[in-house]
C-alpha positions in Angstrom: 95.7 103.7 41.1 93.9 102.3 43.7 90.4 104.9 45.1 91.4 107.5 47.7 89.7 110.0 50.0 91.3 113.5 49.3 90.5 116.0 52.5 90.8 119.1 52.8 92.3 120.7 55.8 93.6 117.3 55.3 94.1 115.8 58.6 92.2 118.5 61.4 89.7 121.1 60.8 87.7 123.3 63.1 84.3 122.3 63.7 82.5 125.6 62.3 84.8 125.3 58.9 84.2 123.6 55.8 85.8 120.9 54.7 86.6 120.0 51.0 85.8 116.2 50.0 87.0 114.3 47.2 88.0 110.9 46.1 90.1 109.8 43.4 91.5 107.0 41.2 87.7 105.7 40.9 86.7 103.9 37.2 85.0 106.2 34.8 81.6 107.3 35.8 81.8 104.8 38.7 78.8 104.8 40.9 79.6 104.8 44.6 77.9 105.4 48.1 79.7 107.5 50.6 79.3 107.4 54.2 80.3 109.1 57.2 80.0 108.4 60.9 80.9 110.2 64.0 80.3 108.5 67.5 79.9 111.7 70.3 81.2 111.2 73.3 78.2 109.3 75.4 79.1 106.9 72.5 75.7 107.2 70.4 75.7 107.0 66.8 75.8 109.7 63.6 75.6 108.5 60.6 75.0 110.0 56.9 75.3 108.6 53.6 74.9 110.0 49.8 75.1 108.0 46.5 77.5 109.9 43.4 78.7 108.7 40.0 82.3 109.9 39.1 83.1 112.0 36.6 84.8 110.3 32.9 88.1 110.9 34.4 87.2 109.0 37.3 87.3 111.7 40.0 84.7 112.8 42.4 84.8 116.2 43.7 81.9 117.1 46.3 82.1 120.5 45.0 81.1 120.2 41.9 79.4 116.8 41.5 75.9 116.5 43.0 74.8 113.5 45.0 71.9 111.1 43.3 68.3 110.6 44.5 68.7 107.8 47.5 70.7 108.6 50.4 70.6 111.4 52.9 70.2 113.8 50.7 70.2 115.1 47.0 71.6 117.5 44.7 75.1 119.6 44.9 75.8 119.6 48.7 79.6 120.1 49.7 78.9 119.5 53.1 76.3 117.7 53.1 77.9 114.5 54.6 78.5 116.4 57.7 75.0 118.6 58.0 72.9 115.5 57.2 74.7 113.1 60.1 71.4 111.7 62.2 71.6 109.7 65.3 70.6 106.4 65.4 69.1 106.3 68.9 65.7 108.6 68.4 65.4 112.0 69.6 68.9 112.3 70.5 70.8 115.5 69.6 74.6 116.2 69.2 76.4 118.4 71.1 80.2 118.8 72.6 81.0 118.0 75.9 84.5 118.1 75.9 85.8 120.8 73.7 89.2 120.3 74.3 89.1 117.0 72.2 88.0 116.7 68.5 85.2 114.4 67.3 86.0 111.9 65.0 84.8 112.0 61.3 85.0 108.7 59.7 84.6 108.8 55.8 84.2 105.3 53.7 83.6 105.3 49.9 81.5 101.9 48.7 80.8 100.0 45.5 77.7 101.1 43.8 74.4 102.4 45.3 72.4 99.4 46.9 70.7 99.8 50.1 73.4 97.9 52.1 77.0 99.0 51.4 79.0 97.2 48.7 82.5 96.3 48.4 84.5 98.9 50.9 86.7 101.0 49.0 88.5 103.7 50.1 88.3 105.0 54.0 90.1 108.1 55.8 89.7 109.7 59.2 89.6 113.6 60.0 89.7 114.9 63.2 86.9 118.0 63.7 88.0 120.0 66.7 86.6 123.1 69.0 89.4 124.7 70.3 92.1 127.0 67.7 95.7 126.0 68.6 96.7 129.5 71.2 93.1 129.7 72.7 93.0 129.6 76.6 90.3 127.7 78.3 90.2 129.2 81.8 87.5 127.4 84.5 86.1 130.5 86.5 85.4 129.5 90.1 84.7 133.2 91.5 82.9 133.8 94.1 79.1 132.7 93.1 80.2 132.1 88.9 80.7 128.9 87.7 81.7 129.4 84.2 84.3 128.9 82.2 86.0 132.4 79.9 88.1 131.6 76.4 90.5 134.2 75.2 91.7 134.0 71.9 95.6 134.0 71.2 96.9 137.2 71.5 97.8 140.0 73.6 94.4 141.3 73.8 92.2 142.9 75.4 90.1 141.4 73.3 86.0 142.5 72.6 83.7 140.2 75.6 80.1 138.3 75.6 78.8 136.0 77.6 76.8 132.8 76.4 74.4 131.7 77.9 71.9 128.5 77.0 68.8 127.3 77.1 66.9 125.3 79.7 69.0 122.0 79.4 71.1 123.6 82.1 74.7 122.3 83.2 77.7 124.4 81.2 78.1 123.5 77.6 81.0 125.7 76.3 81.4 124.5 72.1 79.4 128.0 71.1 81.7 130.2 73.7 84.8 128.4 72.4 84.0 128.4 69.0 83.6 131.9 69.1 86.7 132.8 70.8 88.3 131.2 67.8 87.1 134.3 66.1 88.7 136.7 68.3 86.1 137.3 71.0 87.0 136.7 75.1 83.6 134.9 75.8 82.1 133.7 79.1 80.4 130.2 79.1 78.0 131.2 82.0 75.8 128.2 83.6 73.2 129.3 86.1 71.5 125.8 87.0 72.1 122.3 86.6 75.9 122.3 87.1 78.0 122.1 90.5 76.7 124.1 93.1 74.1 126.1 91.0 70.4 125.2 91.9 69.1 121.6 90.4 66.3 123.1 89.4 64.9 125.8 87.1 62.0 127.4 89.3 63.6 130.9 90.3 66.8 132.7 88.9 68.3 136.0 91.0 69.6 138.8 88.7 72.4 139.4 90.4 74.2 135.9 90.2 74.5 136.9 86.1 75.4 141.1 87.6 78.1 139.1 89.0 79.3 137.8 85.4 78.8 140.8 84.2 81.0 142.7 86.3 83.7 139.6 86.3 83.9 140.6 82.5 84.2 144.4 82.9 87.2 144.2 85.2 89.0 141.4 83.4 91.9 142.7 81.7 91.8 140.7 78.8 88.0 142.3 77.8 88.2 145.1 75.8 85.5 147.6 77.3 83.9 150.2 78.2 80.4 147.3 77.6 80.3 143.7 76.9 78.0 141.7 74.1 75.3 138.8 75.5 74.4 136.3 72.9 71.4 134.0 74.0 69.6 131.2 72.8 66.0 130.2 74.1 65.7 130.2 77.5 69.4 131.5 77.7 67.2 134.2 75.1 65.2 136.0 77.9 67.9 135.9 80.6 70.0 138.4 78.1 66.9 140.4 77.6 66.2 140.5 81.9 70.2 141.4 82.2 70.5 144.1 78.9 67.3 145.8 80.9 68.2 146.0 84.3 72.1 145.6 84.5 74.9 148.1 83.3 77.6 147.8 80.5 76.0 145.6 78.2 76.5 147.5 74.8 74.8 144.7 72.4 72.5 141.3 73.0 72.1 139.0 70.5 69.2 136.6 70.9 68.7 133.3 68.6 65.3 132.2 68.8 64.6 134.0 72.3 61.6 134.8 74.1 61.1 138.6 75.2 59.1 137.6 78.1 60.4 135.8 81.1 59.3 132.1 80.6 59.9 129.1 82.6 60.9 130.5 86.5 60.2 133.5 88.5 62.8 135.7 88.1 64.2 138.5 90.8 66.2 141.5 91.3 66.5 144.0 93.9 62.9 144.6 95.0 61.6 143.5 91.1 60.1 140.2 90.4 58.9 139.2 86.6 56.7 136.1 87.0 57.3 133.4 84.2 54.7 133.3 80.9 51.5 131.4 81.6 51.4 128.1 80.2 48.6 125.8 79.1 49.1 122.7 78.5 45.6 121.5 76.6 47.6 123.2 73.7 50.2 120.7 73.1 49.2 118.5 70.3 51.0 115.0 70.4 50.9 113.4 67.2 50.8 109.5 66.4 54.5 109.6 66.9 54.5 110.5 70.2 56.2 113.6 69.5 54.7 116.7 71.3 54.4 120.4 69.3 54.2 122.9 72.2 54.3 125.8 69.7 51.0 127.0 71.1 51.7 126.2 75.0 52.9 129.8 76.6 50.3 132.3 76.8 50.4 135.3 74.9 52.2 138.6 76.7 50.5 140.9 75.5 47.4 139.9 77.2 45.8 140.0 81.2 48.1 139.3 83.7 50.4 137.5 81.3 51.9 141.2 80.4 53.6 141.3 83.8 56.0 138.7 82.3 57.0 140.7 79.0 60.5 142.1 80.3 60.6 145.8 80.2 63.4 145.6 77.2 63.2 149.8 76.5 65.0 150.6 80.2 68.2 148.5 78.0 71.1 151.1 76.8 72.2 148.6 74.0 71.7 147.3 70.3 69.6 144.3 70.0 70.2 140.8 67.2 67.2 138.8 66.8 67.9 135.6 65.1 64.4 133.9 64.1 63.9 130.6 62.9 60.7 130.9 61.2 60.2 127.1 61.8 60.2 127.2 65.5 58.5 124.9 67.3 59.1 125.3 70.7 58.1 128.9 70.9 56.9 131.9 68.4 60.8 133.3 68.3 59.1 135.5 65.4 56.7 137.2 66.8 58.7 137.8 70.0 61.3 139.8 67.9 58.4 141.5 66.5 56.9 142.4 69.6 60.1 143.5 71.2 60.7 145.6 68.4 57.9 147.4 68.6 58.3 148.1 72.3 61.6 149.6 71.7 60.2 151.9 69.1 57.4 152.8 70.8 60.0 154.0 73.8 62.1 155.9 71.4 64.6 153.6 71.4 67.0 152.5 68.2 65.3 149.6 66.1 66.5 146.2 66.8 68.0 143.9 63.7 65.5 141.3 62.7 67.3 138.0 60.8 64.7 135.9 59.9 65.2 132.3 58.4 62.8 130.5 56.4 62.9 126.6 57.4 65.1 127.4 60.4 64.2 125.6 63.7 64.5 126.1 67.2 68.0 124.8 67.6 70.0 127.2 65.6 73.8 126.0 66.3 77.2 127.1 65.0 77.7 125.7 61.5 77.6 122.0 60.6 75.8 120.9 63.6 73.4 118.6 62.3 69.7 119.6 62.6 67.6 118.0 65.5 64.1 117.8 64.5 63.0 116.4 67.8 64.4 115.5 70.9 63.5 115.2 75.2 62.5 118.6 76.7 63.7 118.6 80.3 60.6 120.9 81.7 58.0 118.9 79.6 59.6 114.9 80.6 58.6 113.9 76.5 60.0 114.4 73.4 58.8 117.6 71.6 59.4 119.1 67.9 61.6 122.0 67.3 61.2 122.4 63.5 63.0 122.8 61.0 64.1 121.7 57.1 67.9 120.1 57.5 68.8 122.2 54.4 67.3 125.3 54.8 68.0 124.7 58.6 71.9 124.6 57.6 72.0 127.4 55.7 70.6 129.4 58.6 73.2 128.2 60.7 75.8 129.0 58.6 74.5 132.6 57.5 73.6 133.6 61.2 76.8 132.7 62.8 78.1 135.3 60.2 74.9 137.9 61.4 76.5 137.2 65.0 80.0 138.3 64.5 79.4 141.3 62.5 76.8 142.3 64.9 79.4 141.8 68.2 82.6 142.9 65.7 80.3 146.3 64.9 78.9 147.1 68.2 82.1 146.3 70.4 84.9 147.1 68.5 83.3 149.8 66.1 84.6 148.2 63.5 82.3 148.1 60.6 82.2 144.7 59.1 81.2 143.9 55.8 79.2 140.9 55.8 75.6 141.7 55.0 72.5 139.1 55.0 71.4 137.2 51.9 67.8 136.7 53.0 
C-alpha cells in the first residue's frame, strides 16, 4: 500500500489541542523527512521539518518514534512539527488575526534524510482553528470600549476575564477566544492602536478599562459577583493598576508582567503613576543586531523610580504570576517576587508564583511556536525575548493549565485538580 499521513482529529483540530501524527504503508525501517508548513495570514512563511526511520512493520507513529539528529529538532516529540514551525522572514512572530478562520497545516512525508527533500511521498492537509463550533464572537462598540466578548456555547452565565495585551497595541482576540473554548465569557479589550483608541502609547486613563469592567459585571451572560483579568507584559501592569484601584475583580493573572507601571503615564481620578525610568546605555546589541533590553527599566524599588511600583496591597483579589525565567524583555521574576512581598508585608493573602525554566517573554496558548526575537514597537529594532523552543513549549502548555485552574478556582469555586509539575 502506497505511504499515507494518518491525523488525528483527522480533518480540523483546535489550535491549543494536540494532534496525533502518523504515517503508514512506509518500507521497513524506511528513513524519511517530514515537513510541515503553515503560511499566516500576511502570507509569511512557517516551516519545520524532522528526519525518522520507521519502524520493521513499516509504520511511523510520532508518539512513540523519536525524530533523528538533523532537522528541527531531536528526540521523542509528538508535537514537535507544530511547536518547532519558524518563519522564514527574520524576526517575524506568528499570531492570529482572524480567528474566525483556521490556519492551514500542510504535512509532506519525503524520501530519506538529505538536506534538500527527496522524492515526495505522502502529503495531507489539516485545518487548525480558533473558534469551538457554538462559541459567539460578539464586537463590543459601547460607549468608549472597543473590544470584542466570546461566550462559550451554552446557557450560561458563564465565569468573565478580560484579556488584555502587551504593547503591540490593536485587538488581537486568539487568547480571549481560545479561552472561551474552555467555558470562560472573556473580553478582548484593546486600549491603543485600534479604531478610535489613541495611536500612541504615552498616557492610558483608568477609567476607559473601569468601563470594561463594569460592561462585564452587568452582562448577563458573566457569572458574578467579580470578574478574572489575565495580562501579559504590558497588558501585565494594566491588570495590576485595575485589580488596585477598580472594584469586582476577584482574581488577576499576570504572564510575564511588570508590577510597576512601565511605558506611559498612567491616571485615575486625581492619581497619577508615572511609567518606570528607562536607560537606554543598558541595552546591549550584539553582532546580530539584535538588542537585549533586559537591563533597560530602572529598578522600583529605588529613588523616585518607587512612585511607579503600583500599590498592588489596596487589590481585594487572588494574584497568578506566570514567570518565564528566560525573559528578556523585562525581569518578570523578580517582579513576582517583589509584588509578593508587598502583599505580604500588607497582610494580604500570598500570590501563586509559576515559574518556568527556559520560558521566554512570549508565553502563548499551546503550540504557538516560540519567537526568540522579533521588532519591539517602543524600541524601532529588533530585541530578544528568550527563551529555549522546548522548554519554552512546555511552559506554554503547563501554564495555560495554571490559568484555568486559577480562574475555574477563584470564579466559580470550583476546586480543580490540575496541580503544577515544576
Amino acid at each position: 500500500m502506497a505511504p499515507a499521513i494518518r491525523l488525528s482529529p483527522a480533518a480540523r483540530s483546535l489550535f491549543d489541542e494536540p494532534l496525533a501524527i502518523a504515517v503508514q504503508g512506509l518500507g521497513p525501517r524506511q528513513q524519511v523527512t517530514l515537513r510541515t508548513s503553515l503560511r499566516d495570514e500576511t502570507g509569511e512563511l512557517f516551516q519545520a521539518s524532522a528526519r525518522y526511520q520507521a519502524g520493521d512493520d513499516g509504520q511511523l507513529d510520532l508518539a512513540r518514534c523519536p525524530a533523528l539528529p538533523g532537522g528541527s529538532f531531536s528526540g521523542l516529540e509528538p508535537m514537535g512539527l507544530l511547536w518547532a514551525l519558524q518563519p522564514q522572514k527574520p524576526f517575524w512572530r506568528l499570531v492570529k488575526r482572524d480567528v474566525q478562520s483556521p490556519f492551514l497545516l500542510q504535512l509532506e512525508v519525503f524520501e530519506g534524510h538529505a538536506e534538500s527533500p527527496g522524492r515526495l511521498l505522502a502529503q495531507a492537509q489539516h485545518e487548525r482553528a480558533f473558534l469551538r463550533d457554538g462559541v459567539r464572537r460578539v464586537p463590543v462598540r459601547e460607549g468608549r470600549i472597543r473590544a470584542t466578548l466570546f461566550l462559550p456555547p451554552g446557557d450560561g452565565p458563564f465565569p468573565g476575564i478580560i484579556d488584555l495585551y502587551g504593547t503591540g497595541g490593536g485587538l488581537p482576540e486568539y487568547r480571549a477566544c481560545l479561552l472561551a473554548n474552555h467555558g470562560f465569557a472573556v473580553l478582548a479589550l484593546a486600549y491603543y492602536g485600534y479604531e478610535d483608541l489613541p495611536k500612541g502609547m504615552k498616557e492610558f486613563h483608568l477609567e476607559y478599562f473601569e468601563e470594561a469592567v463594569n460592561y462585564m459585571l452587568q452582562h448577563s451572560q458573566v457569572k458574578g459577583p467579580g470578574i478574572g483579568l489575565l495580562g501579559h507584559s504590558k497588558g501585565g501592569d494594566l491588570c495590576v493598576s485595575m485589580a488596585s484601584f477598580l472594584k469586582g475583580i476577584t482574581a488577576t493573572a499576570l504572564v510575564n508582567g511588570s508590577v510597576a507601571n512601565v511605558g506611559a503615564v498612567l491616571h485615575y481620578k486625581d492619581i497619577t503613576i508615572p511609567p518606570l525610568g528607562i536607560n537606554l546605555k543598558r541595552v546591549k546589541v550584539g553582532k546580530s543586531g539584535i538588542a537585549d533590553i533586559i537591563d533597560a527599566l530602572n529598578n522600583p524599588l529605588e529613588g523616585p523610580d518607587q512612585q511607579s511600583f503600583i500599590p498592588l496591597e489596596k487589590a481585594e483579589c487572588c494574584f497568578l504570576f506566570i514567570v518565564g525565567q528566560d525573559d528578556h524583555n523585562w525581569k518578570s521574576e523578580f517582579f513576582a517576587v517583589e509584588g509578593s512581598k508587598r502583599l505580604q508585608a500588607h497582610g494580604k493573602e500570598k500570590p501563586e508564583i509559576v515559574c518556568y525554566p527556559g520560558a521566554g517573554h512570549y508565553i502563548e496558548p499551546p503550540f504557538f511556536p516560540m519567537c526568540a526575537a522579533s521588532m519591539h514597537l517602543l524600541f524601532g529594532k529588533p530585541v530578544m525575548w528568550g527563551g529555549e523552543p522546548k522548554a519554552h513549549c512546555e511552559a506554554q502548555i503547563d501554564a495555560w493549565q495554571q490559568i484555568q485552574a486559577f480562574f475555574r478556582k477563584h470564579l466559580t469555586g470550583k476546586p480543580s485538580g490540575t496541580s503544577s509539575k515544576l
